[in-house]
Structure formats: structure tokens, C-alpha cells
C-alpha positions in Angstrom: 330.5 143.7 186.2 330.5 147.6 184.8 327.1 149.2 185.2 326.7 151.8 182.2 324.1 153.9 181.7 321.5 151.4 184.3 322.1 148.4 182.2 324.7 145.7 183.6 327.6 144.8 181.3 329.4 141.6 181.8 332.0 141.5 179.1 333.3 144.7 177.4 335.8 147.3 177.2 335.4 150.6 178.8 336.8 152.5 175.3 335.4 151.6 172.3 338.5 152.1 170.0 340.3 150.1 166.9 342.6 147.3 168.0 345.9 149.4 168.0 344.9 152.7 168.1 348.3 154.2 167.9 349.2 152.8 164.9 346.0 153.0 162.9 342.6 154.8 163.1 339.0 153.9 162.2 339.4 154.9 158.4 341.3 152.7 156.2 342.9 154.0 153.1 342.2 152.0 150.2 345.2 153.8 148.1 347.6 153.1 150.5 349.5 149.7 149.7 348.1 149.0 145.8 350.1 149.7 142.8 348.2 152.2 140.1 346.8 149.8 138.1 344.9 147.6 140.5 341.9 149.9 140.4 341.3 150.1 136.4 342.0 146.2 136.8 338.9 145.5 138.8 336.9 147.5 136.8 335.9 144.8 134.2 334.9 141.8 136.9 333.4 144.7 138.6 331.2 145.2 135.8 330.5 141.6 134.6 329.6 141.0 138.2 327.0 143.9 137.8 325.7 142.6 134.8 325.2 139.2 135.9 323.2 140.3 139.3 320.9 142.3 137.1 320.5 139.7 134.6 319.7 137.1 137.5 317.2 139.3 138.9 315.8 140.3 135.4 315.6 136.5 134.4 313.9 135.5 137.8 310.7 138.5 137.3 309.9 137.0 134.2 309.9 133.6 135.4 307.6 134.0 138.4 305.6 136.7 136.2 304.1 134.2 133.4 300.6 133.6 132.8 301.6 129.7 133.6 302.1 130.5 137.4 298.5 132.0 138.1 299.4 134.5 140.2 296.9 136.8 141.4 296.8 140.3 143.3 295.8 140.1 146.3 294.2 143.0 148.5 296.8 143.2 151.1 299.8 143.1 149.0 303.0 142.0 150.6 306.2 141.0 149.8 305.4 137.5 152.2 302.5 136.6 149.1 304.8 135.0 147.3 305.9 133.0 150.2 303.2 132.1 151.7 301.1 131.2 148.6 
């Protein structure tokens, strides 16, 4: 057992470092082992995946929003309302 700072450690390293330091560091290169054309190739799921996200969340305010649902303001509001209620 290390004691660091007052507080007791029981598992831990003393160096908080990547796994082989000496071969790589803490930023990793995203350019370094794909081909050119990788990057424009992921655009277009990229962007579908966008779309769909915003559509989902889009499609789901108008649901819980209609007049059908009766929801009402309450004084306190809260993200938890629409939990709770």
C-alpha cells in the first residue's frame, strides 16, 4: 500500500503513462496508417448517421408534444416531469 497525497492506494502504478511509452505517446494520429480516400469515404454514413439522429429526435418531440398526451406545465419544470408523470 502507497499513501499519496493522505489517501491510501491499494492497486496502482506510481507513473501514470500510456502502455509503451517508448514507442507511442498519448496522441494518436489518425492520418497515420489510412490510405487518402478513407476520410471522403466516411463522409456519406457520417452524414446519414447525422440525419437519422436528428430525425429520431425530431420525430420523438412531436410525438410526446400532441394535444392527445395532455401534458401540462408544471411550476417547477424539470427534465424528471416527464418521468415521473
Amino acid at each position: 500500500m502507497r499513501s499519496l497525497s493522505g489517501l491510501v492506494c491499494v492497486f496502482g502504478r506510481d507513473v501514470v503513462q500510456p502502455t509503451k511509452a517508448t514507442h507511442r505517446g498519448w496522441f494518436v494520429n489518425p492520418f497515420a496508417n489510412n490510405p487518402w480516400w478513407c476520410f471522403f469515404a466516411a463522409m456519406p454514413p457520417a452524414l446519414l448517421a447525422m440525419i437519422l439522429i436528428f430525425m429520431d429526435q425530431q420525430i420523438t418531440a412531436v410525438i410526446v408534444n400532441r394535444k392527445e398526451n395532455k401534458l401540462r406545465v408544471s411550476l417547477n419544470p424539470s427534465p424528471l416531469n416527464l418521468i415521473l408523470q
